[in-house]
N, C-alpha and C positions, 0 to 999 in steps of 0.2 A: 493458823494464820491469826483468829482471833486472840488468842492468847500470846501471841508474839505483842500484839497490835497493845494491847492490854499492858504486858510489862514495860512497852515503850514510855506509854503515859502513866505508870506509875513513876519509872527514872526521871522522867520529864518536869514530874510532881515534887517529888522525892528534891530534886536539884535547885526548884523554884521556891522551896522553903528555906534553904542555905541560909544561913547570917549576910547581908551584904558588907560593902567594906564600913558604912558608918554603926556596923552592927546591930540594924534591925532586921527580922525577918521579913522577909518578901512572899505573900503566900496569894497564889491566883488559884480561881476557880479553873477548873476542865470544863467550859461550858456549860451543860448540860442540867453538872448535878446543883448549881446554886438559881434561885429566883433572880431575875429581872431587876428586884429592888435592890437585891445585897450587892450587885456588881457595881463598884465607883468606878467613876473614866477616871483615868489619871491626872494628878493635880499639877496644875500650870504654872506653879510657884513653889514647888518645896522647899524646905531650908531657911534660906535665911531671903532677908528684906531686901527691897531692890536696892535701897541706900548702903547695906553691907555689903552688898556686890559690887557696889561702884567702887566704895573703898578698900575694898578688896582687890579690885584690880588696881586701882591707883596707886595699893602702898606696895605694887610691885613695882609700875613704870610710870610714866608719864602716858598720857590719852589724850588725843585729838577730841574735840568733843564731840565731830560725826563719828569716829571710831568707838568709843564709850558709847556711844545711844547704840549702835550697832549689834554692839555687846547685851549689852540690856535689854535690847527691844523682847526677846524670847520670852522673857520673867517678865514682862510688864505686862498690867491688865489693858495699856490702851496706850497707845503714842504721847496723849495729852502729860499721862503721869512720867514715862520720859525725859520729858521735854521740862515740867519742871522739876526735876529730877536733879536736871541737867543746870538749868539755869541759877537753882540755891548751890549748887556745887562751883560755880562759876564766881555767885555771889562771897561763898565761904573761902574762893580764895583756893580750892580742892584742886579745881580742873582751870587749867589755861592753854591755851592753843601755844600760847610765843612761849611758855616753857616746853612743850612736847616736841614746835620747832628747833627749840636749842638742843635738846637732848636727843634729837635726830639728826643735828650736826654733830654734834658731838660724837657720838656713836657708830656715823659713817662716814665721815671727811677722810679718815686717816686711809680707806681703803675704797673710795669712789670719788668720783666726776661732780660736778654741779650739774652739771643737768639728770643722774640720776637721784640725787639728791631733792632737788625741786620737785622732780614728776613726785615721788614718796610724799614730798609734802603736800601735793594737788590732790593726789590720792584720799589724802586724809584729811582733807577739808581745810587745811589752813591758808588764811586770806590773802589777797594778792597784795598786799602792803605788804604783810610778813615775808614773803616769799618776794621780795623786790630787797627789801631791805638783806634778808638773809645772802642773796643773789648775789650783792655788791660784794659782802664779805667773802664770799668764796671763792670769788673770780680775781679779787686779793692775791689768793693762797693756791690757786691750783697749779699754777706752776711748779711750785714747792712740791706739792702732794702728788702731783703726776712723777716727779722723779724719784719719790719715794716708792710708790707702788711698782714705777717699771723697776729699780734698781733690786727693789727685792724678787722678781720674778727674774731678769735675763742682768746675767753678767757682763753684755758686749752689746756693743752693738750691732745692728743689723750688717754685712758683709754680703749678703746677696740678695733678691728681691725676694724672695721665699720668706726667709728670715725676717725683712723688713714689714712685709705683710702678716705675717704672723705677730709680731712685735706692734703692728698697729691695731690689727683687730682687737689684741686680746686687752688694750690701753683702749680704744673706742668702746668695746662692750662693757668696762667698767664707768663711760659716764665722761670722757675727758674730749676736747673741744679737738679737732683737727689741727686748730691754731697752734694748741699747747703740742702737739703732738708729733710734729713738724718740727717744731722748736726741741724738742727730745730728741726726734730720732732722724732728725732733717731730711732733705727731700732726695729721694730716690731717681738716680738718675745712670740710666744703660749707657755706659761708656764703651763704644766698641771699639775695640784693643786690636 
């Protein structure tokens, strides 16, 4: 049993020395056999600076600026450094809430509602100007965009209340107003024959 116990934490040892993927070895103590002094806690920052991380994510997408601090907060030594983190990245023009909003219209209009659209942007901290101003434009266009997403999902229209209901739900769970939705697939009514 001992000697089971034994080659366990040798493979255990053995596997914790590996290369990781940025190719440094990874090497922990078994407890027992190292002092008190030698054991480090693990560092709260490895790699790179929080400003490299910022732009690192940014030069993938656009970021909300609560979404970005959110991101960050883990690697930062304290909210303070964050926060102006956040605001020289603001300053430099990096980070903007009403591009992150555009580019979340842009990315989801073709295939949702305004009203999922909005909550997304509430989520992520962008202000109620933006999200008013945005609001008008899409209420513009959902018409439009409502009959694009039903037309690419149902070839007909509803024919019985089954159908019709189905055909509303799955146009409701995308985000589109009742109004519009009515106006699509007009209103449902039991004609008894």
């Amino acid at each position: 049993m001992r000697e089971r116990k034994q080659a366990q934490r040798e493979r255990v040892a053995a596997l914790s020395a590996r290369p990781t993927r940025a190719g440094r070895n990874v090497e922990e103590s078994s407890g027992d056999d190292a002092p008190a002094a030698e054991k480090k806690a693990p560092s709260k920052r490895p790699g790179l600076s929080l400003k490299a991380r910022a732009l690192n994510f940014l030069s993938r997408r656009e970021y909300s600026r609560l979404e970005l601090g959110r991101r960050l907060a883990p690697h930062a030594e304290s909210a303070e450094e964050v926060e102006a983190l956040l605001d020289a990245l603001v300053e430099q023009k990096w980070l903007s809430n009403e591009r992150f909003a555009h580019s979340v219209v842009n990315r989801r209009a073709s295939r949702v509602g305004t009203r999922v659209i909005l909550q997304e942007l509430r989520q992520h901290g962008v202000d109620v100007e933006q999200t008013e101003i945005i609001k008008e434009e899409l209420m513009a266009t959902e018409l439009e965009r409502a009959k694009h997403v039903w037309s690419k999902k149902f070839s007909a229209p509803p024919d019985d209340p089954r159908s019709y209901a189905k055909q509303y739900r799955f146009m409701a769970s995308r985000g589109f107003s009742g109004r519009i939705l009515q106006q699509i697939l007009g209103d449902w009514e039991d004609d008894p024959a």
